[in-house]
C-alpha positions as CSV (number, residue, x, y, z in Angstrom):
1,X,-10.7,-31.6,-29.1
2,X,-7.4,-29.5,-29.0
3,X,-6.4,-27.3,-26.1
4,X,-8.1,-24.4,-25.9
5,X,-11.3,-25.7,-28.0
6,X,-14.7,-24.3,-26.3
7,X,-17.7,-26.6,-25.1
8,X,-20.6,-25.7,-26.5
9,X,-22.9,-25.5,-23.7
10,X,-22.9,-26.0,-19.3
11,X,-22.9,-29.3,-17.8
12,X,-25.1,-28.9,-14.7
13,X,-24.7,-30.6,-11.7
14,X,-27.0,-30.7,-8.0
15,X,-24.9,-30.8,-5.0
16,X,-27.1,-32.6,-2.5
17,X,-25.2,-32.7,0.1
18,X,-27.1,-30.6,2.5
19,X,-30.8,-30.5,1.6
20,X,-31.9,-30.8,5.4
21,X,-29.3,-29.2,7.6
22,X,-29.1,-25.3,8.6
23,X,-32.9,-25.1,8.9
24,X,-33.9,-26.3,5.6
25,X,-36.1,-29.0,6.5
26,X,-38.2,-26.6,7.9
27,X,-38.4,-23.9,5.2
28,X,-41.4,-23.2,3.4
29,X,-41.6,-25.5,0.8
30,X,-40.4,-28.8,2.5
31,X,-41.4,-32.2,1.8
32,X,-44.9,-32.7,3.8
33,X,-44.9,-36.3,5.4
34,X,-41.5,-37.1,4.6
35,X,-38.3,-35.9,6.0
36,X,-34.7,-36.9,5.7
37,X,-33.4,-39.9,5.1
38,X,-36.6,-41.0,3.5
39,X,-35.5,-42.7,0.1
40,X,-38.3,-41.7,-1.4
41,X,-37.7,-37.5,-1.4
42,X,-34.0,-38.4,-3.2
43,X,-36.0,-40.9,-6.1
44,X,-38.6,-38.2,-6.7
45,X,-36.0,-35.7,-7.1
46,X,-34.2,-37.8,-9.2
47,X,-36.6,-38.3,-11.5
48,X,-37.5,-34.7,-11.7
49,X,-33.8,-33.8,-12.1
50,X,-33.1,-36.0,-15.0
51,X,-36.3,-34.6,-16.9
52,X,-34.7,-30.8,-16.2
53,X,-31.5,-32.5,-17.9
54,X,-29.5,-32.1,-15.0
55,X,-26.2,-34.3,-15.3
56,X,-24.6,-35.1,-12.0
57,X,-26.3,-35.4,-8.7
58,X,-23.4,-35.0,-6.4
59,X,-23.5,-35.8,-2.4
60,X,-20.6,-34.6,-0.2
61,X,-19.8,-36.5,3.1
62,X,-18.5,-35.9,6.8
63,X,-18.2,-38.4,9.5
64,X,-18.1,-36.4,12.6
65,X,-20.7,-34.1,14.4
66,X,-19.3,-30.7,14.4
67,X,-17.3,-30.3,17.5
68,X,-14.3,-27.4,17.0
69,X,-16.7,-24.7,17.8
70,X,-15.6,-24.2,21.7
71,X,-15.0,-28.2,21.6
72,X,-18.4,-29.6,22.0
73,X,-20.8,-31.1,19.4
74,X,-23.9,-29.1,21.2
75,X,-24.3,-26.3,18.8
76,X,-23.8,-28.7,15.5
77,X,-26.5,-30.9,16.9
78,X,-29.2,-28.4,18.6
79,X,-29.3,-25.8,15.4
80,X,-28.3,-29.2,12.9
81,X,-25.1,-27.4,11.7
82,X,-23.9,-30.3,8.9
83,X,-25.6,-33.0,10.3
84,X,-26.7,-35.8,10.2
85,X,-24.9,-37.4,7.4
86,X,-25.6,-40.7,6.4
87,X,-24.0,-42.6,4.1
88,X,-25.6,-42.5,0.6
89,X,-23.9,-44.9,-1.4
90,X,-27.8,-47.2,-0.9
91,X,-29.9,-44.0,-1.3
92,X,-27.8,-43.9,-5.1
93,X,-28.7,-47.5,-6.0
94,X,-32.2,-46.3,-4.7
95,X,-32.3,-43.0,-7.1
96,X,-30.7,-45.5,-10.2
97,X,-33.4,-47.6,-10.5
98,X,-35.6,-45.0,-11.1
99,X,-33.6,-43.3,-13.7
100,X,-31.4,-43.9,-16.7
101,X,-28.5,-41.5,-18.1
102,X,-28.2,-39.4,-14.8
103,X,-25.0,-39.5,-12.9
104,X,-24.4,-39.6,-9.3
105,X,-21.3,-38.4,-7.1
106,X,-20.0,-40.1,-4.2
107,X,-17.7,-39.1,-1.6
108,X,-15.5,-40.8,0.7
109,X,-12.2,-39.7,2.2
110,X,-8.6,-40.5,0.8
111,X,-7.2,-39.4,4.9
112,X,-9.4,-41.5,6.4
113,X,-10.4,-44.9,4.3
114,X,-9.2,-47.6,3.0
115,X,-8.4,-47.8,-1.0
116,X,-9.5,-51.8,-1.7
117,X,-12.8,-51.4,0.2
118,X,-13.2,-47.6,-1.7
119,X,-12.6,-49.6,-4.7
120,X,-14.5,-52.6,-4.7
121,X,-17.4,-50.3,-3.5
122,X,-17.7,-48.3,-6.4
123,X,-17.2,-51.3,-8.8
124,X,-20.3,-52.4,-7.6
125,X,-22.3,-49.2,-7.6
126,X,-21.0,-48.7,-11.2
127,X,-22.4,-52.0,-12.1
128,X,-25.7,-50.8,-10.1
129,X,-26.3,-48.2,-11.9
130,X,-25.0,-48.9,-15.0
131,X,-22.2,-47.3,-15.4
132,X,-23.2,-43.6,-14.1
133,X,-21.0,-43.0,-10.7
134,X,-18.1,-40.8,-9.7
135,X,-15.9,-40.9,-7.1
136,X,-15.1,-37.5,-5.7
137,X,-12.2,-38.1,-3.7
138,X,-11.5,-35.5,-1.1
139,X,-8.4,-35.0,1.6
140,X,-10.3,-34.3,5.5
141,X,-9.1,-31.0,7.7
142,X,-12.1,-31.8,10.0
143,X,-11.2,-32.7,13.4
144,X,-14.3,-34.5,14.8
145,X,-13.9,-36.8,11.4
146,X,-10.7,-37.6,12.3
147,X,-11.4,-38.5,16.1
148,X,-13.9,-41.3,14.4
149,X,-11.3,-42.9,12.5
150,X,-8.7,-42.6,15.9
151,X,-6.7,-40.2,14.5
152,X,-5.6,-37.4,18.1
153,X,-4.5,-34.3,15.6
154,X,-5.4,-33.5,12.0
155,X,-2.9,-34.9,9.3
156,X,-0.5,-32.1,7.2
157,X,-1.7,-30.3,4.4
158,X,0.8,-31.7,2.3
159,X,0.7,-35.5,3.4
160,X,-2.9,-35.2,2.8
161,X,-2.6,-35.1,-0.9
162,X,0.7,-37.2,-1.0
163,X,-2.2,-40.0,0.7
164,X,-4.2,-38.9,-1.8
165,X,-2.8,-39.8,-4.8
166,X,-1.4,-43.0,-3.6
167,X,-4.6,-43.7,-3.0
168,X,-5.9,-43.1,-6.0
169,X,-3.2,-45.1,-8.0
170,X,-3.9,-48.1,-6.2
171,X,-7.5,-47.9,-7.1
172,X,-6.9,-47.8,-10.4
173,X,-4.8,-50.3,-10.4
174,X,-7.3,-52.6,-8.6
175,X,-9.7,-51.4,-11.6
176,X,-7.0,-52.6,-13.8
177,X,-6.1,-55.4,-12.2
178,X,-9.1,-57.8,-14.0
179,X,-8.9,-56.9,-17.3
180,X,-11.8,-55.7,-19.2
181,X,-12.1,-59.1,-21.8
182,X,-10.8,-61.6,-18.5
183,X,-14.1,-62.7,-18.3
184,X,-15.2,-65.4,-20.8
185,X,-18.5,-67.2,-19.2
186,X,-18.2,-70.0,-21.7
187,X,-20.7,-72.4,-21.2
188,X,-20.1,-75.3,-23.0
189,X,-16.4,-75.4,-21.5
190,X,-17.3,-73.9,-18.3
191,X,-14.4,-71.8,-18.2
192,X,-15.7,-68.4,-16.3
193,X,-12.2,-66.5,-17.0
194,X,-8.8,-66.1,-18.1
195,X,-6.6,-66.4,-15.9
196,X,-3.5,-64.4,-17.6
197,X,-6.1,-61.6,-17.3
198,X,-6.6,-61.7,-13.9
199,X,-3.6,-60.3,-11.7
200,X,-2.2,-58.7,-8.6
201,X,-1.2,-55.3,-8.0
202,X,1.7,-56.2,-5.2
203,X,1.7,-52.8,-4.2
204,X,3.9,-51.3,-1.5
205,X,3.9,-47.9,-0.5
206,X,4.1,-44.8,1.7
207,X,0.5,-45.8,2.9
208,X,-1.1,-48.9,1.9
209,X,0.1,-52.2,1.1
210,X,-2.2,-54.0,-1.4
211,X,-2.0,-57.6,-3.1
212,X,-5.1,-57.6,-5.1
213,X,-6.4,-58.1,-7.8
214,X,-10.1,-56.8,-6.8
215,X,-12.5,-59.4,-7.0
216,X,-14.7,-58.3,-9.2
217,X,-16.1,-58.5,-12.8
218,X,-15.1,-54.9,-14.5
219,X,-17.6,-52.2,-14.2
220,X,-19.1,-50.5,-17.0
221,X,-16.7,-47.5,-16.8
222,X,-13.9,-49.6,-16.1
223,X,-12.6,-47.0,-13.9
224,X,-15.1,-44.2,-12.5
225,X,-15.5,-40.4,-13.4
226,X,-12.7,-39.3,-10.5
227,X,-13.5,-35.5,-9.2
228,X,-11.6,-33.9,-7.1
229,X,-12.0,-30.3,-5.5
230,X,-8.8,-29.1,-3.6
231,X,-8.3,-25.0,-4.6
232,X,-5.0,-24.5,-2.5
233,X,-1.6,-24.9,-5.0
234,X,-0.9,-28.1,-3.8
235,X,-5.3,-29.4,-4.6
236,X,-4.8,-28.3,-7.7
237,X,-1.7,-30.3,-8.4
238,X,-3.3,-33.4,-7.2
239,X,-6.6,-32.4,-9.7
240,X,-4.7,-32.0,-12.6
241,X,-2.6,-35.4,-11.8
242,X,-5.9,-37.6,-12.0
243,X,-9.5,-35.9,-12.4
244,X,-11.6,-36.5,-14.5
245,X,-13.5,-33.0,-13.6
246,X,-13.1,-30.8,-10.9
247,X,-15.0,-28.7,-8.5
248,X,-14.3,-25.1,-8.5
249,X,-15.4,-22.6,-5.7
250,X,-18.2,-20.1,-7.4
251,X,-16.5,-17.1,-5.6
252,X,-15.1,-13.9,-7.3
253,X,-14.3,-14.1,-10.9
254,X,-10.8,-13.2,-10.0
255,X,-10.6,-16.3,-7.7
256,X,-12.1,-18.4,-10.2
257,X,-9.6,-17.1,-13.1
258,X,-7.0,-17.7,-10.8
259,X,-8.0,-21.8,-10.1
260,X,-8.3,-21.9,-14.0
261,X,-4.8,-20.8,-14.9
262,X,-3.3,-22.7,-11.9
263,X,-5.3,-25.9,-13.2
264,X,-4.5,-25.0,-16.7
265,X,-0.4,-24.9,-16.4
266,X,-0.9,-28.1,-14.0
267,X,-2.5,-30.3,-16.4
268,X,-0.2,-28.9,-19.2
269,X,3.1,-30.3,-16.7
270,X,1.2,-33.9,-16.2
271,X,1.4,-33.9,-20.4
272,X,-2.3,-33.2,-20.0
273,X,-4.8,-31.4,-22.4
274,X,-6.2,-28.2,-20.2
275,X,-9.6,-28.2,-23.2
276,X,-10.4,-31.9,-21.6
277,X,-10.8,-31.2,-18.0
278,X,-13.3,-28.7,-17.2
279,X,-14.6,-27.5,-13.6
280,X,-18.0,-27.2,-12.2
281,X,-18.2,-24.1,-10.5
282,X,-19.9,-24.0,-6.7
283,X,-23.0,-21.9,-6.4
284,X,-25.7,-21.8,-4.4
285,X,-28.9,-20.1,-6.6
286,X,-32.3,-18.4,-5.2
287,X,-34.2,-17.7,-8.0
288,X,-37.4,-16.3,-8.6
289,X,-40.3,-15.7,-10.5
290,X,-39.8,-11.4,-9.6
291,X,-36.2,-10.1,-8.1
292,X,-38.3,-9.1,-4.6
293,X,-39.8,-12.9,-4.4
294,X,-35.7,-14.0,-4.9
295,X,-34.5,-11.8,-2.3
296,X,-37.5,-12.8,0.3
297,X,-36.6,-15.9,0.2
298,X,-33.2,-14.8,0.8
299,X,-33.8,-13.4,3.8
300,X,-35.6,-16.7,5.1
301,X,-32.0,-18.2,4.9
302,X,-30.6,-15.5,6.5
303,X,-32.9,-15.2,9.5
304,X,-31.7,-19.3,10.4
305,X,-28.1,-18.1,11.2
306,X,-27.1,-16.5,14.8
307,X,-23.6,-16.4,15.9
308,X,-23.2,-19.9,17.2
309,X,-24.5,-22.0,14.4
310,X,-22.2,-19.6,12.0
311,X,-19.6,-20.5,14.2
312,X,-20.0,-23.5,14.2
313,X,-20.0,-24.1,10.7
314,X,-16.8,-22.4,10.0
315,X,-14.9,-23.5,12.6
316,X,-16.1,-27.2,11.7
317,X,-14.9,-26.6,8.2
318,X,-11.8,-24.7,9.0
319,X,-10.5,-27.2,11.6
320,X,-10.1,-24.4,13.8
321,X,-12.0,-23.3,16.9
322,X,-12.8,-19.7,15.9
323,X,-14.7,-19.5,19.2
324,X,-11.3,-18.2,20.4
325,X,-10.7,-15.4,18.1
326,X,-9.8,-11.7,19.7
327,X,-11.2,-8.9,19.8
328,X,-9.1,-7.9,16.2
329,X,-6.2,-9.4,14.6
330,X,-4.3,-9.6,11.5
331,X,-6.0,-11.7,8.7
332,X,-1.7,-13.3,8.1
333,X,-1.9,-14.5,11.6
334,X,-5.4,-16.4,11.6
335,X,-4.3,-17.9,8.5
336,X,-0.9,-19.4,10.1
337,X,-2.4,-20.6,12.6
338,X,-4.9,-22.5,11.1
339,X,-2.3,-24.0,9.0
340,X,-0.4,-24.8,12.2
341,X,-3.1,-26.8,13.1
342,X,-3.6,-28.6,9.9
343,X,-6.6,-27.3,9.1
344,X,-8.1,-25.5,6.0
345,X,-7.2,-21.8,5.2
346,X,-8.0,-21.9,2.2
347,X,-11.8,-21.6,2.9
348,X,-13.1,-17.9,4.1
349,X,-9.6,-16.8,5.4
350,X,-7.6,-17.8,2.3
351,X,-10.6,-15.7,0.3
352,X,-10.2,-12.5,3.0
353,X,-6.6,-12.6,2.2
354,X,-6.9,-12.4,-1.1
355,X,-9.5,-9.4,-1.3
356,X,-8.2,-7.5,1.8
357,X,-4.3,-8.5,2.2
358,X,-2.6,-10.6,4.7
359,X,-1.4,-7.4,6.6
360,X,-5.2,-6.0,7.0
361,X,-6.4,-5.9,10.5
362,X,-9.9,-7.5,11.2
363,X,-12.5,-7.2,13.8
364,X,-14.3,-10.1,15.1
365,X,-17.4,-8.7,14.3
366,X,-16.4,-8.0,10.2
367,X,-14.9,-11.3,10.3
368,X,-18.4,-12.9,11.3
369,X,-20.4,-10.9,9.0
370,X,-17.9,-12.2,6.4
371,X,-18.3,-16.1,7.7
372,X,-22.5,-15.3,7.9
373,X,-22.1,-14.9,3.9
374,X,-19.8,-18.0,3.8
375,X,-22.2,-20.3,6.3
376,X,-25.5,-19.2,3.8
377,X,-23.3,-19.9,0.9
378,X,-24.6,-16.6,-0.5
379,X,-21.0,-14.9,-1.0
380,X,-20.9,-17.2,-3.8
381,X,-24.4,-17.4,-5.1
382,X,-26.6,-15.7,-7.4
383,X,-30.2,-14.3,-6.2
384,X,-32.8,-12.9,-8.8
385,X,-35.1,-13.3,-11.2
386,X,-34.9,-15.5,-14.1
387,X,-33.0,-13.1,-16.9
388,X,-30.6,-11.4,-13.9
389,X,-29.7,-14.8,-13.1
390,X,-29.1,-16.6,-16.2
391,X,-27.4,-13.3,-17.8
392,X,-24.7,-13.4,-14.9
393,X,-24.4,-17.2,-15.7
394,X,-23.9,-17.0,-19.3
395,X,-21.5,-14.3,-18.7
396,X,-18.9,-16.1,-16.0
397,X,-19.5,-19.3,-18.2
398,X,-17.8,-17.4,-21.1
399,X,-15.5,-15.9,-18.9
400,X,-13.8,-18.8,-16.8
401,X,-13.0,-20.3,-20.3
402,X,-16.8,-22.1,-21.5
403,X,-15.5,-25.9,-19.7
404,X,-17.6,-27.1,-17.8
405,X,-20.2,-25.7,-16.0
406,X,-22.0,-25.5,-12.6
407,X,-22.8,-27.6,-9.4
408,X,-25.9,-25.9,-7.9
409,X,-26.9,-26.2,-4.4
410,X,-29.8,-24.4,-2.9
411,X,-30.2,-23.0,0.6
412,X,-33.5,-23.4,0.7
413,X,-36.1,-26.0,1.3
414,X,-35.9,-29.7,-0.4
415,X,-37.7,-29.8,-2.7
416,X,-38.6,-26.0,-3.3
417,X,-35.2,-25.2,-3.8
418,X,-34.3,-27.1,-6.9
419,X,-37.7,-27.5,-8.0
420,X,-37.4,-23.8,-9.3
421,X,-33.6,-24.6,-10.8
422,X,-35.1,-27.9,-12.7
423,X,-38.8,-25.7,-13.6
424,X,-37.7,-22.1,-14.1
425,X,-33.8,-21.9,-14.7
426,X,-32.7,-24.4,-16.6
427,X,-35.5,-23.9,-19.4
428,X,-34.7,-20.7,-19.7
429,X,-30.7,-21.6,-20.5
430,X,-32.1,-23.9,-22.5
431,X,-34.1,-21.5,-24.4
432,X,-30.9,-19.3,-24.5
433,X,-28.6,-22.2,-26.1
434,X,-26.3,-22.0,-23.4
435,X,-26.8,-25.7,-22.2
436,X,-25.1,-27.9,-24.5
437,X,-27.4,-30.6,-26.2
438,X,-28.9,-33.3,-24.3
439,X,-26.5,-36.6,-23.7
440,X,-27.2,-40.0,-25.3
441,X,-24.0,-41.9,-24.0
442,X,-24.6,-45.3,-22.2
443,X,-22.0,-43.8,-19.2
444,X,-21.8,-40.5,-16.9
445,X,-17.7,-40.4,-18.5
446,X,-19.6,-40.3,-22.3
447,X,-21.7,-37.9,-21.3
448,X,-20.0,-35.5,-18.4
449,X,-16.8,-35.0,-19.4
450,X,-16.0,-32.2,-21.3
């Protein structure tokens, strides 16, 4: 494929990550008898998703109750504001065993862990699953993450993606490190490998120091899909560095044309083809059967969210207690002072910069009506029936370029919520031609990436 070559059709992705937090696990249409972390919702949904020809099954991660919101975990844990997380990497090997071309998306922190045991980990879930995981690597700006790994004060922006990267070169050179033929299993010499194919890394850097070679017997991918999601200038440098895909935030077309081009001259300066690396887009989707059954179930999400658990949520995310936020103030200063803090302004404030203007002056009460849309994840999600939605999808697919796709989450109940994506939505793309044709390749990298 040459740069600037189309893909002929939407990879589709489900973004997991919160099926059961901000009310939805008591939504109508919830699982009856069973409630999270039961394996057994995640392996029926599996199954269900792969029949829809859904491609990725992605979980994000956090390690910390929410606790920036007035500097207490209270709210987080009485409304169940992005929590409880669990660790999914055994819910994966569950959902693999009941499946067979699906992919699934792990996440674990570049700030926080440690790049052999990240390594080694995924090795083994790639062998697992036969060859269907990615790793999506992601730098932390949340403080009661950071206080679990015994870090006082957030890490810079900057040093997290310097971390980053190292990070990710010494796991692919752990990947590396036993090479893919090394291991002979002869059995009437008994010789298991070569030993000329088996070698350290020896390396020694900024942040890790790391003799290898894993232990390991090479995985099916050899290396898994890496995706990566940062959106600030400096995220985007690290994406077009090393991912495989990347996660794009589903916001204004504007914003999304703006993460393309930046992505785009990127890749191009790492000696990179731009028509390879193609971004799933964020967006949440309540769709219906009629445009009024969409937009009441709309309003069921809407009626969960009062001032604290919003709060919460965005402060959590922002790494910045918003609880503290004057009566009105210039959209510039918020911004600088989250970055003081080393948190994330890219999230809601970078987006109110860029439709408003650094200099505009804000109340505390627009501001929260704002951060209400960004808590529901409905400032960058589509609600309607079937044709309104999949005409606005066809659309910003052509738009943002035709690589890639989308990530869908849903805000409301599991399984309800993607039920009608997998049942209703993705037949009628289908129908339309606008998802590509279905994938026959033994590994998620033969049959995900663009």
């Amino acid at each position: 494929m040459g740069e600037g070559d189309a893909v002929s059709g939407m990879h589709i992705g489900y973004d997991l990550s919160f099926t059961h937090t901000e009310g939805g696990w008591a939504r109508p249409g919830s699982w009856t008898g069973l409630d999270f972390p039961d394996v057994r919702m995640f392996m029926e949904l599996a199954r269900t998703a792969e029949r829809a020809g859904v491609g990725l099954l992605f979980f994000g991660d956090g390690t910390g109750i929410p606790s920036t919101w007035r500097g207490g975990i209270e709210p987080a844990v009485e409304w169940g504001i992005q929590w409880p997380r669990h660790d999914m990497s055994p819910v994966i090997a569950a959902m693999s065993t009941v499946t067979e071309r699906i992919g699934f998306g792990l996440t674990y922190s570049s700030t926080f862990m440690h790049p052999f045991y990240v390594a080694r980990l995924l090795n083994s879930l790639d062998h697992v699953t036969g060859g269907r995981i990615a790793f999506n690597v992601v730098a932390s700006t949340r403080g009661a993450d950071a206080a679990n790994y015994g870090f006082d004060e957030l890490m810079e922006h900057g040093l997290r993606y310097e971390r980053m990267e190292e990070f990710i070169d010494v796991c692919r050179a752990l990947w590396d490190s036993v090479a893919p033929d090394a291991v002979l299993r002869d059995r009437t010499t008994g010789r298991f490998a070569d030993p000329a194919k088996v070698h350290p890394i020896d390396h020694k850097g900024r942040f890790f120091a790391v003799k290898g070679p894993l232990a390991s017997v090479p995985s099916p991918q050899h290396h898994p899909l890496i995706v990566q999601a940062g959106n600030s200038p400096r995220g985007i440098a690290a994406s077009a560095r090393f991912a495989d895909l990347v996660f794009g935030f589903g916001g204004s077309l504007a914003a999304q044309l703006r993460h393309r081009d930046l992505l785009d001259s990127a890749l191009r300066a790492e000696g990179r083809d731009p028509a390879g690396v193609g971004i799933l887009w964020a967006t949440q989707v309540v769709v219906g059967r009629t445009a009024a059954e969409a937009r009441a179930r709309r309003d069921e999400v809407h009626a969960f969210w009062n001032e604290e658990s919003v709060g919460t949520y965005l402060s959590h995310n922002s790494g910045y207690d918003l609880s503290t936020l004057p009566h009105s103030f210039r959209l510039a200063e918020l911004r600088d002072e989250i970055a003081a803090a080393n948190g994330s302004p890219a999230g809601l404030v970078g987006s109110l910069v860029a439709e408003f203007g650094e200099d505009h002056t804000m109340s505390r009460a627009e501001f929260f009506a704002h951060g209400r849309a960004r808590a529901t994840g409905l400032d960058h999600g589509l609600v309607g029936d079937l044709a309104t939605v999949a005409d606005a999808l066809e659309e910003n697919f052509a738009a943002t370029g035709a690589r890639g796709g989308y990530m869908f989450s849903s805000p409301l109940a599991m399984p309800s919520g993607f039920a009608d994506i997998g049942e209703l939505l993705l037949p009628e793309l289908r129908r339309r031609g606008a998802l590509g044709p279905a994938r026959t390749g033994g590994t998620l990298r033969e049959n995900l990436v663009v």
